[in-house]
Residue, then its C-alpha position, 0 to 999 in steps of 0.5 A: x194660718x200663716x200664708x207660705x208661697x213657694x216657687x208659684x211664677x205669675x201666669x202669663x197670657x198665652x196670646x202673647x203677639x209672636x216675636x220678632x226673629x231670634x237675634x243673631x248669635x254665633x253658635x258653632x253647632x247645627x244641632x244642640x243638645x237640650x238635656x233632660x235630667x230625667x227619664x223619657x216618657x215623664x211630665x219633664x220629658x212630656x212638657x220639653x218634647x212638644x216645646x223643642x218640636x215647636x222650635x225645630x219646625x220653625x227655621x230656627x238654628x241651631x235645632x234642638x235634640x232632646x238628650x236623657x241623662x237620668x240619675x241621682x235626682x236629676x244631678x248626673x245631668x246637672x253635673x255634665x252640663x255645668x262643666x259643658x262648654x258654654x258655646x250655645x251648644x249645650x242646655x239643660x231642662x231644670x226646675x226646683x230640684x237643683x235647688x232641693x237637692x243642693x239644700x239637702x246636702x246631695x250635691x254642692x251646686x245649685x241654679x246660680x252655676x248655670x244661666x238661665x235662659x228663660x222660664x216656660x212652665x208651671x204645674x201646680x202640686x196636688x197632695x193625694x192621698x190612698x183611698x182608705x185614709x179617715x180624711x177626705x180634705x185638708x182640714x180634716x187631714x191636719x186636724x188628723x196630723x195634729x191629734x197623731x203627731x209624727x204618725x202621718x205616713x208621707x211618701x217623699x224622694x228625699x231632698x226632692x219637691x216632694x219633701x219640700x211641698x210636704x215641709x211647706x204644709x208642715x210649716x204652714x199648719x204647725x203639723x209633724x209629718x213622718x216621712x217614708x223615703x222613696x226613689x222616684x215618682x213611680x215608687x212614691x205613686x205606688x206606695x199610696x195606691x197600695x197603702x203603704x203610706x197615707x199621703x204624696x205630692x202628685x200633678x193634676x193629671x195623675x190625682x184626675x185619674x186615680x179619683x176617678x178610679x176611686x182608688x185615690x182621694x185628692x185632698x187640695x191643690x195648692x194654687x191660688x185659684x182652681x184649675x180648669x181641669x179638676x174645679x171640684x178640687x178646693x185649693x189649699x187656701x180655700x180650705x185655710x192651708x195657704x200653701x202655693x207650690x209646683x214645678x216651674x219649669x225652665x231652661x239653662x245653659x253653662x256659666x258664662x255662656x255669651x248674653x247674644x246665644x243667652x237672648x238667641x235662646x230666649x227668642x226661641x222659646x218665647x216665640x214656642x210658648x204661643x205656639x197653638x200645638x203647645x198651648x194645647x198641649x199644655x191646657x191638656x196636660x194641666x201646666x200652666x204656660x209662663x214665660x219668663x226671659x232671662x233677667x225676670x228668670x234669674x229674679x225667680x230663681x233668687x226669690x225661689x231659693x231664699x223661701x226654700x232655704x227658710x224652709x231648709x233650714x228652720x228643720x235643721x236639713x241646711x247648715x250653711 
């Protein structure tokens, strides 16, 4: 099958000598706001709390105060941050959604009305499915998607990654999903425990879980190599689906913030990717550390949109 990447940035090492002190910057705040575009206690919440905490026990200024700003998919926050000052006061957690959701027609702006600051993170996407499902890996699944066309229940947010990993596989494996509309990532979980819908994107963490339970069954991981965490789960390549997709996860400020705070930032989260505690925490919570500055950042955001476009607009979602 033909090979599809979406979204994968190379893994960095994690032993990364610590730089040099953060370059000076006029910022008029002693405290600046990290927005999260989602609800606390989530894997965006999780990944942003240990790293701002690494930041702020260092002498670094300005610290960093995390602030939750959910709604529509993320775009309630995107939108505040956008029309911010950019002072150096003001960032935002980010990751492929500003660039789904701008495909899908939910708002009209995407990565480029920000600056990125620097990529941090990667957690690789896992398609699970309910525990009664008459297929148990990826070639069993597609040969099932290919003999029911359109009758594979999908549960997806629309417009998110979710839908996008699932359009991926689709595109991939010349497959008809039937896609089943859901609010968020709790409500999506829900439906596959339950069995209201056969199949849904999941990280690494909730598919270990659940198959332990018994009550989930992971199908693939779409990596190019197996995570430490599950080494029994094949990716989806093994199994001649060559689809690689997941969240990267990343920082950015408002247009035209000044290329010093851009770089005062950078210094900042690039020394806090080789911080013990987060390499931990990171290995622990199956994400990949992967740091990206700036300049390589606004390459993989460029490379990261061009792909999901060709996606969008091959099943008629973009006509721009």
């Amino acid at each position: 099958m033909k090979r599809t990447f979406i979204g994968l940035a190379a893994a960095v090492t994690t032993g990364l000598a610590l730089v040099a002190g953060p370059v000076a910057a006029e910022i008029p705040c002693s405290t600046a706001k990290l927005v999260v575009p989602w609800s606390p206690g989530g894997d965006t919440d999780l990944v942003f709390q240990v790293v701002s905490r690494a930041i702020n026990e260092t002498d670094f200024k300005p610290k960093l105060q995390i602030v939750h700003i959910s709604g529509q998919s993320g775009n309630k926050a995107a939108k505040e941050v956008k029309g911010s000052k950019p002072d150096g006061c003001t960032m935002m957690a980010i990751h492929e959604s500003q660039i789904t959701t701008y495909l899908a027609g939910r708002v009209d702006f995407t990565w480029d009305a920000f600056d990125p600051v620097a990529l941090l993170t990667y957690t690789p996407s896992v398609l699970g499915a309910n525990a009664k499902v008459p297929f148990d890996d990826m070639k069993s699944l597609v040969d099932y998607a290919k003999k029911n066309p359109g009758k594979l229940g999908v549960g997806v947010t629309t417009g998110s990654t979710s839908q996008f990993f699932n359009l991926v596989i689709e595109d991939a494996t010349g497959t008809e999903f039937k896609y089943i509309p859901y609010e968020g990532t709790r409500e999506r979980l829900t439906a596959i425990l339950s069995n209201n819908v056969d199949v849904g994107e999941m990280n690494i963490l909730t598919a270990k879980k659940y198959i332990q339970e018994g009550s989930m069954k992971a199908l693939g991981i779409a990596t190019d190599k197996r995570d430490p965490l599950m080494p029994d789960l094949p990716t989806m390549k093994e199994q001649g689906v060559d689809v690689i997709y997941g969240l990267n996860r990343g920082v950015v400020m408002p247009k035209g913030t000044p290329a010093d705070v851009i770089k005062h930032y950078e210094a900042a989260f690039k020394k806090a990717m080789t911080d013990p505690a987060v390499v931990k925490h990171m290995d622990e919570a199956g994400t990949w550390i992967v740091y990206k500055d700036s300049a390589e950042y606004k390459k993989f955001f460029e490379e990261s949109f061009a792909q999901h476009l060709k996606v969008a607009k091959k099943i008629g979602m973009f006509k721009g």
